[in-house]
N, C-alpha and C positions, 0 to 999 in steps of 0.2 A: 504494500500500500504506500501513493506518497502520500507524507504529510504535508511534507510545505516544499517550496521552489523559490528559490530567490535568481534575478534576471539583473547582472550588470552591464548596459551597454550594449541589449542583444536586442537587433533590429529596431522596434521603436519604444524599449523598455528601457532608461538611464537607470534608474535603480527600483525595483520594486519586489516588494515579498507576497508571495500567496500562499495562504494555510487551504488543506483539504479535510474532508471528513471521511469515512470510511465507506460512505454508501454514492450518494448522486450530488453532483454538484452541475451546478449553471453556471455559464459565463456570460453573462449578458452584455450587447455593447453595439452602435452601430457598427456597422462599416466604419475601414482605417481605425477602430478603436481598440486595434492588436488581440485579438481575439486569435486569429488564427497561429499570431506571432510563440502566444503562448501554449499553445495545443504543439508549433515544433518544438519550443523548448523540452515540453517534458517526454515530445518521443525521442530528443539528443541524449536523454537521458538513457531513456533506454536503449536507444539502440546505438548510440553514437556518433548515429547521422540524420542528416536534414532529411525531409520526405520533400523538399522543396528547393532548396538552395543548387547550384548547379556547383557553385566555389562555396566551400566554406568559408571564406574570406565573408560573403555579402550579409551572413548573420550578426557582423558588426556592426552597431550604429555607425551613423556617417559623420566621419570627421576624428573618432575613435581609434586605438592602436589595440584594443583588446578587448573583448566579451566573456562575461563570466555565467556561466548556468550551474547554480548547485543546489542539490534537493537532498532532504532526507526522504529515506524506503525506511521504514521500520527503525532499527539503531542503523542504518549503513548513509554514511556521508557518501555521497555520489557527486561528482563534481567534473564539468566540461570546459577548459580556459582553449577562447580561439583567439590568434595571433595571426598578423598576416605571412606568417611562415609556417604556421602548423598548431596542430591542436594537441592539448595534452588532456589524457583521463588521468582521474584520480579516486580513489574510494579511502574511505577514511585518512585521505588525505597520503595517500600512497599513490603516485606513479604508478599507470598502468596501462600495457597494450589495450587495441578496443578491444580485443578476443578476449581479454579475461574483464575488461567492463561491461561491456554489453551484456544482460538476461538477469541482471539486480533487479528492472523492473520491466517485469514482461508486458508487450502491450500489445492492443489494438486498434488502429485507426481506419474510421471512416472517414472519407473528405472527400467535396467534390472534386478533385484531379484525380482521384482511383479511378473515374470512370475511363483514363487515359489508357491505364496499364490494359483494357480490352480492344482500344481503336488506336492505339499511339504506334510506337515504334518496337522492335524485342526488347530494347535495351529497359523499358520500365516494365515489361516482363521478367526479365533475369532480378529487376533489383526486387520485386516483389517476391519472389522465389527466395532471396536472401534477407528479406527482410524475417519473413519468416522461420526460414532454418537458424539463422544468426540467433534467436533469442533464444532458442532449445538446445543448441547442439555445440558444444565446446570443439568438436573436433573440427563440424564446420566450419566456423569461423577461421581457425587455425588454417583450416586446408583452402577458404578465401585469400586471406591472407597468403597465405606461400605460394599460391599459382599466380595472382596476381602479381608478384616480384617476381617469378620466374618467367611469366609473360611480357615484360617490362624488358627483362635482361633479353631473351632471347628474339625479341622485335629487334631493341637492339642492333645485337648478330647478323642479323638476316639485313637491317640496316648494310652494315658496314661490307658484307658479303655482298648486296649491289654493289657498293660502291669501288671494292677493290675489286670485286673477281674471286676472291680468295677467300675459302669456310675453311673455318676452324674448329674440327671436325670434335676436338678433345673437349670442347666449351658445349655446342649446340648439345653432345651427348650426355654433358653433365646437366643442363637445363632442361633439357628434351624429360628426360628422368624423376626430375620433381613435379613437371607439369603434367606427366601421365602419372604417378602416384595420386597427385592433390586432384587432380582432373576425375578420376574414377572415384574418387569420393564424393566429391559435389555433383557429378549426376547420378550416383546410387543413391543420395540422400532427395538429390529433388524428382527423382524416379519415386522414391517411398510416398513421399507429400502429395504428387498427384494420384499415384492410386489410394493414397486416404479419400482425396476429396473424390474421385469416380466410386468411391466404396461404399461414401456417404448417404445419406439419404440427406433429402433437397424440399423442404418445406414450402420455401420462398420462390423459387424456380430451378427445374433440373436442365440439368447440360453434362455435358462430361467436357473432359479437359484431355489436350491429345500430347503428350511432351514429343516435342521435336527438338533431338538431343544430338550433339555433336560430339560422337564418341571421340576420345583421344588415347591414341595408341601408336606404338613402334611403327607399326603397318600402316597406319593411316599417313600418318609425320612424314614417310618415304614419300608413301602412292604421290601426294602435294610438295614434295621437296622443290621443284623447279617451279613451280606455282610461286610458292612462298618467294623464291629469289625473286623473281618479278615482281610480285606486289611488294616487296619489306615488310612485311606481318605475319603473322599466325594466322591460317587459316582454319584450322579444326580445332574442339575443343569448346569446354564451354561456357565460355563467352561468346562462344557463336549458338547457343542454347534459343529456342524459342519454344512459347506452346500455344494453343489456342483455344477456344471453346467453344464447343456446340450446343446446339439447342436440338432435340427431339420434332423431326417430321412428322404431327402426329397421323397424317393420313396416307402413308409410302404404302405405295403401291409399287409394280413392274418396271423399273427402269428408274424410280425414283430413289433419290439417295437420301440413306434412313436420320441423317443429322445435317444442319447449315450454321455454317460458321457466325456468330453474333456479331462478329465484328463487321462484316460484310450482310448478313441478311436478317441483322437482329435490329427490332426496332430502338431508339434513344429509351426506351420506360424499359424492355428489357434487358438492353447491358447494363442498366443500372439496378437492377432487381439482380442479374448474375451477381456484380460485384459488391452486394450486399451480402446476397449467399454465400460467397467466397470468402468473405470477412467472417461471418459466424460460423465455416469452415477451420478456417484459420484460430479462431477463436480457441475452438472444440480440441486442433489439433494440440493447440499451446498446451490446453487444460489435461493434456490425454498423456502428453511427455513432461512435463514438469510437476502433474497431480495437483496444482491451483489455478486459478482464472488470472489471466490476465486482466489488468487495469485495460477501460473500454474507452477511448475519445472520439466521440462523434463530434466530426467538426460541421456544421450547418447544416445538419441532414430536414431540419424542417422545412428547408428548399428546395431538398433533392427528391424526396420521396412521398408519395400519399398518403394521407390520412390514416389508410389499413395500414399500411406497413411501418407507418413509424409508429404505430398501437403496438405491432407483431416487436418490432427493436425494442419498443422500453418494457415490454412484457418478457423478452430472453432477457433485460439487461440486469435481471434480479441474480445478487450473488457474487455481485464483483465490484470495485470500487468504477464508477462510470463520469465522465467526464464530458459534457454536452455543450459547445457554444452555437447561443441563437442570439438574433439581431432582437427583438421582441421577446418579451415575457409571456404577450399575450395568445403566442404560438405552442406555449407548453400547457401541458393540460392540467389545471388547476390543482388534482389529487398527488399530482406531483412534485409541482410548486410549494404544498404546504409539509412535506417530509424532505425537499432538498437545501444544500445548503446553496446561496447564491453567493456569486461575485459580477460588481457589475464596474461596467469598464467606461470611458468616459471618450469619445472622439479626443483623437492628438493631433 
């Protein structure tokens, strides 16, 4: 659970403290009244990264050399200092890789950009894959971390291998090596994740999810060896990972094919109903490998969603500490307003 979060200098916060209660809180505020600013901070917490920011650099106020987010979980000091060189974690005031920060406070987030990761690009596919594994899985994150430096090193390589003509055969094989170790982990693990969610049962709307996964191996690395000199990159492996999802043709007949891609044939109300599904997927998944609930942050969903279904959200949201910003009061429904606690935010 958090209790409180203190913001120095982060996006339009110079200094401010917010205490939490254990059950539902509001953040009321209009628009620009940093509402959403504070729903990232406390997913930095957990997870260590923006679900927004493209440079950690831009979580700085303007004009700032430094940003500070620190919250207590329970007894644990959790604490994220950005600088424009780099970020450091810290837990009880200890120095610490993300891999061992990240999963002090497990979360969930709803917000209208989720609905990107189903019509955007792979890349907010892969991050959503990681978003999730990263908060359950220590070895994940580990095996994140070392491919991504061993894909760094061995672009690289392949760099300087255009440029002179000349591979160095003793290098590409020691990087080649950690990239297929850490590589066959992160997609056995995001292999497990979607056959959870095709496993599941779908209250909200059903789909399955198809992983399109970019094995990396000896024999692959070869097959693409002149490939790769040509472009300067990696081209298998995954980071070239993507999945998709389907919705149920309910009336396939002869010649018809039994699912359509949402991204392409799903209407705007239902990839947004998928990616609610997905989230209390995600939810279930957290609850199912860690044995507690994740903290829940819906960021503006009485925007995004109808009437039914945001009844269906705050009737699962019983059981975990939940986190809700709305621009209006008058939007939450009364029986809930008199058991939550509020905070209310003022235009800056």
């Amino acid at each position: 659970m958090l209790n409180s979060i203190f913001l120095q200098s982060f996006r339009s916060y110079s200094k401010s403290e917010f205490k939490f209660g254990s059950g539902l809180t509001f953040i009321v505020g209009p628009n620009t009244s940093g509402k959403t600013n504070l729903i990232e901070a406390i997913f930095l917490l957990s997870t260590g990264k923006s679900f927004r920011a493209e440079n950690y650099t831009q979580m700085i106020s303007f004009g700032k050399d430094l940003a500070r987010v620190k919250g207590m979980v329970g007894d644990i000091d959790l604490e994220v200092v950005i600088t424009n060189e780099q970020k450091k974690y810290l837990v009880n005031g200890v120095s610490k890789r993300r891999a061992d920060f990240a999963g002090h406070l497990p979360a969930v987030l709803f917000s209208p950009l989720d609905l990107d990761v189903i019509v955007d690009s792979p890349g907010l596919r892969r991050d959503f894959l990681d978003f999730v594994l990263e908060q359950v899985d220590r070895e994940y994150r580990l095996s994140v971390v070392a491919y991504s430096k061993a894909l760094r090193q061995r672009n690289a390589l392949l760099e300087t291998t255009q440029e002179t003509g000349v591979r160095n055969e003793k290098q590409f094989e020691y990087w080649d090596q950690i990239l297929i170790e850490n590589g066959q982990v992160i997609t056995q693990k995001r292999g497990e994740f979607i056959e959870f969610v095709n496993a599941s049962s779908k209250d909200i709307f059903d789909f399955v999810m198809f992983y399109d996964k970019s094995i990396i191996s000896t024999e692959r690395l070869l097959q693409y060896r002149e490939a790769e000199v040509s472009s300067g990159v990696t081209l298998v492996g995954p980071h070239r990972d993507d999945f998709s999802v389907s919705m149920f043709n309910p009336s396939t007949s002869s010649g018809q094919a039994a699912t359509h891609d949402i991204k392409f044939f799903g209407s705007r109300g239902q990839q947004r109903l998928t990616i609610l599904q997905l989230k209390l997927l995600q939810l279930a998944f957290i609850e199912k490998n860690l044995g507690e609930r994740p903290i829940l942050l819906l960021d503006d969903i009485f925007s995004e969603l109808d009437e039914e279904h945001i009844k269906l959200v705050l009737e699962l949201m019983q059981g975990q500490q939940t986190i809700i910003t709305t621009t209006h009061k008058e939007f939450v429904p009364k029986k809930l307003l008199d058991k939550a606690d509020m905070i209310e935010l003022k235009s800056k």
